[in-house]
Each structure stands twice: as C-alpha cells, then as structure tokens.
PyMOL commands that place a pseudoatom at each C-alpha (Angstrom):
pseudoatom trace, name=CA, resn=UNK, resi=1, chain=A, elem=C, hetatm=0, pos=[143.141, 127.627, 37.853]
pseudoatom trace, name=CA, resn=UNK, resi=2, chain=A, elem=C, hetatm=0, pos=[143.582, 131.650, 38.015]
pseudoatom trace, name=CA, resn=UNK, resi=3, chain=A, elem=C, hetatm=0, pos=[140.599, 133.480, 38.008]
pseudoatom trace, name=CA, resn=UNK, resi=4, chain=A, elem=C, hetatm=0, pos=[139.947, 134.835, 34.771]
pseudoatom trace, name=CA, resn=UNK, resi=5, chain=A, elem=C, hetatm=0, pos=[141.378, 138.357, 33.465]
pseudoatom trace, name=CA, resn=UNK, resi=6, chain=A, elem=C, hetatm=0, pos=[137.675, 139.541, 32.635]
pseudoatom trace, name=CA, resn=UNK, resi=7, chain=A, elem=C, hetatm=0, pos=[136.919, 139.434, 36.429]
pseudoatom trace, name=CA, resn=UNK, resi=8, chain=A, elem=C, hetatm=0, pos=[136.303, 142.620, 38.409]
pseudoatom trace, name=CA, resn=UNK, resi=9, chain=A, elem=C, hetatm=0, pos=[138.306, 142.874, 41.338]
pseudoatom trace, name=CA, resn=UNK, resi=10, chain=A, elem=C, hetatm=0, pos=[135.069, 142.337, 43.662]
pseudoatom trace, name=CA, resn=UNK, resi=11, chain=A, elem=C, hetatm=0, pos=[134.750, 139.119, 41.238]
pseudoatom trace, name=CA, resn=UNK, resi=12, chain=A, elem=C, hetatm=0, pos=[137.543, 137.641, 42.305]
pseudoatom trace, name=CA, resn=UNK, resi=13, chain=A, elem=C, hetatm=0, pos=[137.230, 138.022, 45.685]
pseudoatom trace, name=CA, resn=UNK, resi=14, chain=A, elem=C, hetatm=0, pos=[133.787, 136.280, 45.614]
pseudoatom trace, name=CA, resn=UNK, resi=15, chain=A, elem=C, hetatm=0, pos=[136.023, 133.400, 43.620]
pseudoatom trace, name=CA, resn=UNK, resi=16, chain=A, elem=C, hetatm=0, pos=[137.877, 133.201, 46.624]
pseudoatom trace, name=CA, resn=UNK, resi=17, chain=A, elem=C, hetatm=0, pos=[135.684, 133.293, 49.046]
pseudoatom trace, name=CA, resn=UNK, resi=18, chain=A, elem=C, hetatm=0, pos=[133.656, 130.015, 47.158]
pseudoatom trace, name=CA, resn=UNK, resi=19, chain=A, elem=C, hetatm=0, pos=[136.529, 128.666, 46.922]
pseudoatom trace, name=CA, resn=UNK, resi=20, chain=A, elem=C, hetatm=0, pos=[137.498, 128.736, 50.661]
pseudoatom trace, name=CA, resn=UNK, resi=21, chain=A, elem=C, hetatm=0, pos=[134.075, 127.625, 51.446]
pseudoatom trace, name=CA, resn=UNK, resi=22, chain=A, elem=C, hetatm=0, pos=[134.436, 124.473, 49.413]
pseudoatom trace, name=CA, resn=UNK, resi=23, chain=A, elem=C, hetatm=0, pos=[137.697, 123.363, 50.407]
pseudoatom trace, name=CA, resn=UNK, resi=24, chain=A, elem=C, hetatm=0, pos=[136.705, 123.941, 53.876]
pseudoatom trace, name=CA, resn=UNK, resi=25, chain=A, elem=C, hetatm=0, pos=[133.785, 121.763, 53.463]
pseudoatom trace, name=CA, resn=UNK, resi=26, chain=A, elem=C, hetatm=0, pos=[136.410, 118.886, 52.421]
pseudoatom trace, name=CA, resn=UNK, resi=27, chain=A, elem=C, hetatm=0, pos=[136.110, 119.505, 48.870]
pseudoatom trace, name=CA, resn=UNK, resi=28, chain=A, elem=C, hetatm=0, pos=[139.386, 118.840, 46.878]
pseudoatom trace, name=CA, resn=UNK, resi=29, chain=A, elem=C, hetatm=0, pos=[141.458, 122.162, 45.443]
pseudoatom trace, name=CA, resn=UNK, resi=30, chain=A, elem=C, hetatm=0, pos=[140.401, 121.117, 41.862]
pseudoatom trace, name=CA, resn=UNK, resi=31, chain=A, elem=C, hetatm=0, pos=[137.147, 120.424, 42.972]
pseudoatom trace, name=CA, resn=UNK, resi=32, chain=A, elem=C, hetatm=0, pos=[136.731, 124.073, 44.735]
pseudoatom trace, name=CA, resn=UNK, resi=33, chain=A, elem=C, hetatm=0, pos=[138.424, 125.805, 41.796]
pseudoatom trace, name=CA, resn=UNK, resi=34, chain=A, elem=C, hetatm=0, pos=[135.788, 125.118, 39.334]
pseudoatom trace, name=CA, resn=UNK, resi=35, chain=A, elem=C, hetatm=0, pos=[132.854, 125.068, 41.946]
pseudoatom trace, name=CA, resn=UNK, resi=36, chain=A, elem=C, hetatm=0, pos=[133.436, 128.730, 42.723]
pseudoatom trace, name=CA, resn=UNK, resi=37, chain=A, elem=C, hetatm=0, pos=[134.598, 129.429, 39.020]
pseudoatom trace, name=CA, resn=UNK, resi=38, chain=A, elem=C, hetatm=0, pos=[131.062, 128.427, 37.799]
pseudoatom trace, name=CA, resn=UNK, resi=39, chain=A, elem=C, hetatm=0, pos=[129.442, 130.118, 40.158]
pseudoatom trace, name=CA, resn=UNK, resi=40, chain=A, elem=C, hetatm=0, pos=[131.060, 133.541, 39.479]
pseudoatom trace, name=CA, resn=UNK, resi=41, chain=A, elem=C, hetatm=0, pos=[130.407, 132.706, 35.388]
pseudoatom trace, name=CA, resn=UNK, resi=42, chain=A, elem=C, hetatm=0, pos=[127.143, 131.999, 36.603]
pseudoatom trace, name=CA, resn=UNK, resi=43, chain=A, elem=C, hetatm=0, pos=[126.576, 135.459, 38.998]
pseudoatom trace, name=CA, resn=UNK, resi=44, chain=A, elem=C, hetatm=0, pos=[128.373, 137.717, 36.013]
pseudoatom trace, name=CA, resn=UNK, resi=45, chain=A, elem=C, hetatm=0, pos=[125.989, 135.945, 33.207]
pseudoatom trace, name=CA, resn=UNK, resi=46, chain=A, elem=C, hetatm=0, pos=[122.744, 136.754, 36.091]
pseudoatom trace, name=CA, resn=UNK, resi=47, chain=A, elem=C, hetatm=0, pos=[123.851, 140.245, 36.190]
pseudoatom trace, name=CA, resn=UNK, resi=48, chain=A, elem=C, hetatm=0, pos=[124.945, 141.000, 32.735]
pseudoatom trace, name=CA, resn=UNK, resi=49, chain=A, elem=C, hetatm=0, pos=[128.343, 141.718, 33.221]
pseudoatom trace, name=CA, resn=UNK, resi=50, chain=A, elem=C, hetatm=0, pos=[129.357, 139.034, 30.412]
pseudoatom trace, name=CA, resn=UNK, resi=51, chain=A, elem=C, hetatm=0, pos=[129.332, 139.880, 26.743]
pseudoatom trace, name=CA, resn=UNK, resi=52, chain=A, elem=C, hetatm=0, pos=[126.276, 137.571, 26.033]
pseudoatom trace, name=CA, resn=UNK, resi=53, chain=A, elem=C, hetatm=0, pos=[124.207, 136.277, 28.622]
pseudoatom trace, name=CA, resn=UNK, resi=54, chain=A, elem=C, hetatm=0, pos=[121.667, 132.834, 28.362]
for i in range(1, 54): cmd.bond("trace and resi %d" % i, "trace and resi %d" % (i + 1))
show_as sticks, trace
zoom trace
C-alpha cells in the first residue's frame, strides 16, 4: 500500500514512522501498512484535514 495522494508531506512521514513502529514490534508488512494507514485517516479526520469528518 502507498500512502495516499491526499496526504501532506508531514502525513506521510507519520505513515512511516507507524509503520516502522509496527513492523518493529513483529507485526507483518500488511499488517503495519494498514495499522499506520488508519491511524493517519484517523489523525487527518481528528484534525479536519479530510473533506468530511465523523
């Protein structure tokens, strides 16, 4: 998975650096990819930087 296109470039970084964490932590690739791509979703939705936020 590539992080998405909408991302800022401080976005992806913060992708990266989740995603790190979790593979380092023994999580699968797969695994980490969507961990740390739900959690940026998640931080963007928090801080209104999506389109529409819940």
């Amino acid at each position: 998975m590539v992080p998405q296109k909408a991302w800022s470039a401080k976005r992806e970084r913060q992708y990266e650096h989740i995603k790190a964490g979790e593979e380092q932590q023994g999580r699968s690739e797969g695994t980490a990819e969507r961990i740390a791509a739900a959690t940026v979703n998640k931080t963007r939705a928090e801080k209104g930087e999506t389109k529409k936020s819940k």
